[in-house]
Every structure is written in C-alpha cells, then in structure tokens.
C-alpha positions, -999 to 999 in steps of 0.1 A, spaced: 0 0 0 13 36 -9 16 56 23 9 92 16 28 126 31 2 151 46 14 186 50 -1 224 62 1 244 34 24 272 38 30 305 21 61 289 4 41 264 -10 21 292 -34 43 289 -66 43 245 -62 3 247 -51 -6 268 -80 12 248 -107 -9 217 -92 -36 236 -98 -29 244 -131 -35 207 -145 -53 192 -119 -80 169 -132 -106 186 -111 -97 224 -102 -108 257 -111 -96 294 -110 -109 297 -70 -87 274 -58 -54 290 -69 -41 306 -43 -49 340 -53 -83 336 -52 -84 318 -21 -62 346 -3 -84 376 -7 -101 370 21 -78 357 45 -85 380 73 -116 360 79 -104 325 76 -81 310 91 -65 287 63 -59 250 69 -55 236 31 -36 204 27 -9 191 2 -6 155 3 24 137 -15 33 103 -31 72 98 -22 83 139 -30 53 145 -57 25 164 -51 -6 143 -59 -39 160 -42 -44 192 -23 -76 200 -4 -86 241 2 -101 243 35 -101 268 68 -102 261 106 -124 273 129 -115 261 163 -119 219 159 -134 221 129 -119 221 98 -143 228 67 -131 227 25 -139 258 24 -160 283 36 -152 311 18 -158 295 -14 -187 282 -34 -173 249 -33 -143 227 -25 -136 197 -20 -100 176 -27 -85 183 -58 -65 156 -73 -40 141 -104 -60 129 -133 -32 98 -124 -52 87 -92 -73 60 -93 -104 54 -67 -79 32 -47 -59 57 -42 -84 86 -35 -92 61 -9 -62 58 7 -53 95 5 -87 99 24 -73 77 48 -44 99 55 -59 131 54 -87 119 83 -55 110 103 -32 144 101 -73 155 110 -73 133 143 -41 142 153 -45 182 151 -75 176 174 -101 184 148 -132 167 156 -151 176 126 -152 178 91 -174 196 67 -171 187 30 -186 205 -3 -175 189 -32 -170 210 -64 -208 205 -86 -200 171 -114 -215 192 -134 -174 211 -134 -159 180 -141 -169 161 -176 -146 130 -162 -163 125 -129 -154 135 -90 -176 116 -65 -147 90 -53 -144 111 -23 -180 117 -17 -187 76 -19 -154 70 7 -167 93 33 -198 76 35 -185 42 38 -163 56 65 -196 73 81 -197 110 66 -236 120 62 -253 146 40 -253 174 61 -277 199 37 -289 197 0 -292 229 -21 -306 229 -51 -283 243 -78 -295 255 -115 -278 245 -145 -284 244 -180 -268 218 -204 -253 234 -230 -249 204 -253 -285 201 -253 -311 221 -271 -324 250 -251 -353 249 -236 -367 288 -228 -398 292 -221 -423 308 -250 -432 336 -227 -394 345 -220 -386 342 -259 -421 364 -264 -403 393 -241 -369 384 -252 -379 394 -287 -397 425 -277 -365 439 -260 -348 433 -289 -367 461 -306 -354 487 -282 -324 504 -282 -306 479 -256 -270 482 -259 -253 451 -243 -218 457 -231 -186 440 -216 -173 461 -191 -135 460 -179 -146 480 -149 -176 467 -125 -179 500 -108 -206 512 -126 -227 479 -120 -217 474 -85 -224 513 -74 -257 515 -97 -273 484 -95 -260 459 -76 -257 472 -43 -288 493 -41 -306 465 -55 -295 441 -26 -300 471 -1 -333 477 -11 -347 439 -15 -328 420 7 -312 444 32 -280 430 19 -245 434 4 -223 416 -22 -200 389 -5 -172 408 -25 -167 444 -20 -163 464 -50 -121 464 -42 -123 428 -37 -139 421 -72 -118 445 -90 -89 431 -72 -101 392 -82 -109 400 -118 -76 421 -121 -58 389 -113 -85 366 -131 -90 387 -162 -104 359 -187 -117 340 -157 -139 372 -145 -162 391 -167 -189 417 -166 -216 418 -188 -240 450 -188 -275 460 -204 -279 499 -211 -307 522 -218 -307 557 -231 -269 556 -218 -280 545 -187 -270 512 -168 -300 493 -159 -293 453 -156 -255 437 -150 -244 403 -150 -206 390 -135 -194 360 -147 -171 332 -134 -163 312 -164 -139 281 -161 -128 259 -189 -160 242 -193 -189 254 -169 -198 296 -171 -215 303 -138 -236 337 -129 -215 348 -100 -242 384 -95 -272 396 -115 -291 427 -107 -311 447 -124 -327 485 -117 -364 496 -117 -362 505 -151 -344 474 -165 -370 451 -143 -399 469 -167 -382 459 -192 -368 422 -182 -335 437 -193 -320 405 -170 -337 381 -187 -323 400 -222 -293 398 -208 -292 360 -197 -301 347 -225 -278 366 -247 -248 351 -225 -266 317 -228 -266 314 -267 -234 331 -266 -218 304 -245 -240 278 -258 -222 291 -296 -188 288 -284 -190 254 -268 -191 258 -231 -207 226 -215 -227 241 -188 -241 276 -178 -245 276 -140 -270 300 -123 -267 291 -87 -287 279 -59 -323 288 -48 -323 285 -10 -342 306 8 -352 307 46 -384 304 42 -403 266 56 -401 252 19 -365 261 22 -358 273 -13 -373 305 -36 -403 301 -53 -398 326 -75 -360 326 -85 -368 282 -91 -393 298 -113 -376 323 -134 -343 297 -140 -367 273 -151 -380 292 -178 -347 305 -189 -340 268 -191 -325 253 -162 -326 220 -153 -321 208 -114 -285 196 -99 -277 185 -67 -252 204 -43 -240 185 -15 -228 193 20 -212 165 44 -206 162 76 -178 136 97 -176 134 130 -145 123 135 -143 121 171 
C-alpha cells in the first residue's frame, strides 16, 4: 500500500500549489491561491498538500475554525483536488491519511462541499462515496440551477415572447472592464433595497479578483438611453460559465433587461461550446426552504435541477 505525506500548506508552497492547480483533473480558477487569499483576514487557512514519495498528488482548500476544519468556507465549493493519475484506490487511501493528520490536530469535525459534477466532464464523486462508507452523512442539499449546454435549449415561449420585444429597443449590451458602474448602480442598491443586503465581495475585492482573473472574470451589462440598468458578473472556467451576481434597476426590471441579458450570454456560450451555464442555488429561509420565484424564473430561462452537497464527519 502507498503511504501518503500530509502537509499544512504554507505560504512557500504558493508557486508548487498553484502549478498543481494548473492541470489538476478537477480544479478551477478559486482554488489558486490568489483567489483563495483575498479574504484571508476571515479565515483561518488549513489547506492540505498530500504527497506520493516527494510528488504532489492531491491538495484540499479548506479553513479552521476552532476543531473544525471545513473545504472551504469562503468558497462556493471545494472539496480535494487531485491528479488525473489517481485511481479510486488511491483517492481512498489518501482519504485515509488526510482523516488521520485531521485526528491528530485535534479536529473533531469535518465539513465537506465537493466541487458540482457538473465542473468536471470526467467525474469526481470517489471522495463523496469513501466518506460515507467511512460514516460521513449529507449534512444539507441545495438545489443548484444548471443548464446543459450540449443540449437544445429549452426557454420558455413567454421568455422568448419578451426576449424578442426587448430586442426592438435600443438595448446596448456591453462588456465592461470596470464593475464600478454595475456594482455602485445596481447591484448594491438592489440588494440594499430587496434584501437588506450586500455583495460577498466588495467592489475592491472584485476589482482586485478580476484584475488577477481577467479571462476568468467578466462583466456583462444592459444599457438604456446611456443609462445602466441590468448587469451580469461571470465566473467562467474551462467548461462550466456560472452567474457569479445579477441585478437589475427599476427600469431594467420593466423591461426584463435580466432576462435580455441572460439569454444573450446563454446562446453566446452555448455558440462557443461551453458545457454548462451555471445560475446558482435557490435557497431561501423560508419553511419550503428554497425560492419560489427565483426556481421559477431559471426554469424558464432553461435550467434543469442539480444537486449540491454538503457532508458532515464526525470524526471524534
């Protein structure tokens, strides 16, 4: 049996993590390092690198918080990310050693969210089905949006009907370098108003991410009369395009200038052979435990329902 080598990451492990990253069969653009690091003032980062004799084989983003480690809470998903090279066996056996560096830091939990499948065209669920054998149980379901881009889209008759009249108007779709304008205009007042709430990212923090992340990061707008009045910010990976933010004003809600604007982007990335458009979750607090309305209005634009998974091990 291979014994494994289970280390802390450390700050002069960036330039060896990031090239792991870099052809990883199962990473994307959050966990490089950069990415993961502009908000390290509120996590405290326990990521692991785990080595087969001196080569590194799997790392696994994650933060502590007291005994409990999770993978990772300041992202929308984790998980381990591994060599195309390792078989189930192996993921297996790396679990193994990962759940004992765990036991003897103290940690007496673990909280796992595995990156969507939907990211990965050549599968990723070895490490949810070793978990559970080893007594990991589903902590929460979400259900996340997705559309199929290989498949024929399937928008509703009455978003086409709207779609079409918008195109009539003097709608100029733009993609913006800068995101001040839809962060200051529409996005934040937006949340304000509806939710009493703010972006995750601050308008620095974005601008800093999609400095760093320029074809990873992009900004599509909707204007009227010159005027801003629906915005879009995209996280696109190699294969999946996911709708990061999407706001719109007063004005752009009369004139579904979102719904312009999503579909747009979804024939445009649908045309240049992206495999899945991802719109997010639908959660909500409410007792059915996800929105009504925002299940609704993705199902219409043509979104089909995916699992995301949260796990729990107690390992104590």
């Amino acid at each position: 049996m291979i014994n494994y080598a289970v280390k802390q990451y450390q700050k002069n492990d960036y330039i060896n993590w990031n090239a792991f990253i870099g052809q990883a069969k199962n990473a994307t653009f959050l966990f490089h390092r950069d990415f993961m690091e502009y908000h390290n003032d509120r996590f405290e980062d326990f990521s692991l690198m785990i080595f087969e004799d001196d080569t590194l084989v799997a790392v696994l983003p994650a933060n502590r918080v007291g005994v409990v480690v999770f993978s990772h809470q300041g992202l929308t998903y984790g998980g381990l990310v591994y060599s195309a090279k390792l078989n189930g066996e192996k993921v297996a056996t790396i679990l193994d050693a990962v759940l004992s560096f765990y036991k003897g830091k103290e940690i007496q939990s673990f909280y796992y969210n595995p990156i969507p499948l939907f990211y990965v065209s050549k599968g990723n669920a070895e490490m949810e089905f070793f978990m559970f054998k080893k007594g990991a149980f589903l902590d929460k379901k979400e259900m996340n949006l997705g559309i199929n881009l290989a498949m024929p889209l399937t928008i509703s008759k009455s978003k086409l009907k709207h779609f079409r009249k918008v195109e009539e108007l003097d709608v100029e779709l733009v993609e913006e370098q800068e995101l001040e304008s839809f962060w200051e205009l529409v996005l934040e007042p937006r949340l304000l108003e509806k939710h009493n709430a703010k972006p995750v990212h601050t308008l620095q923090e974005i601008t800093a991410l999609k400095e760093k992340f320029p074809n990873n990061i992009r900004q599509f707008s909707a204007y009227y009369d010159g005027t801003i009045i629906a915005g879009i910010t995209l996280f696109e990976t190699e294969t999946v395009v996911k709708s990061q933010y999407g706001a719109t004003t007063k004005k752009g809600e009369a004139l579904r200038a979102l719904d312009f604007l999503f579909i747009n982007l979804i024939q445009k990335y649908k045309s240049e052979g992206k495999l899945f458009f991802d719109m997010g979750i639908v959660n909500d607090d409410n007792d059915k435990g996800y929105h009504v309305g925002l299940l609704k209005q993705k199902e219409e634009l043509g979104c089909s329902v995916y699992s995301q998974d949260f796990y729990k091990m107690k390992l104590i």
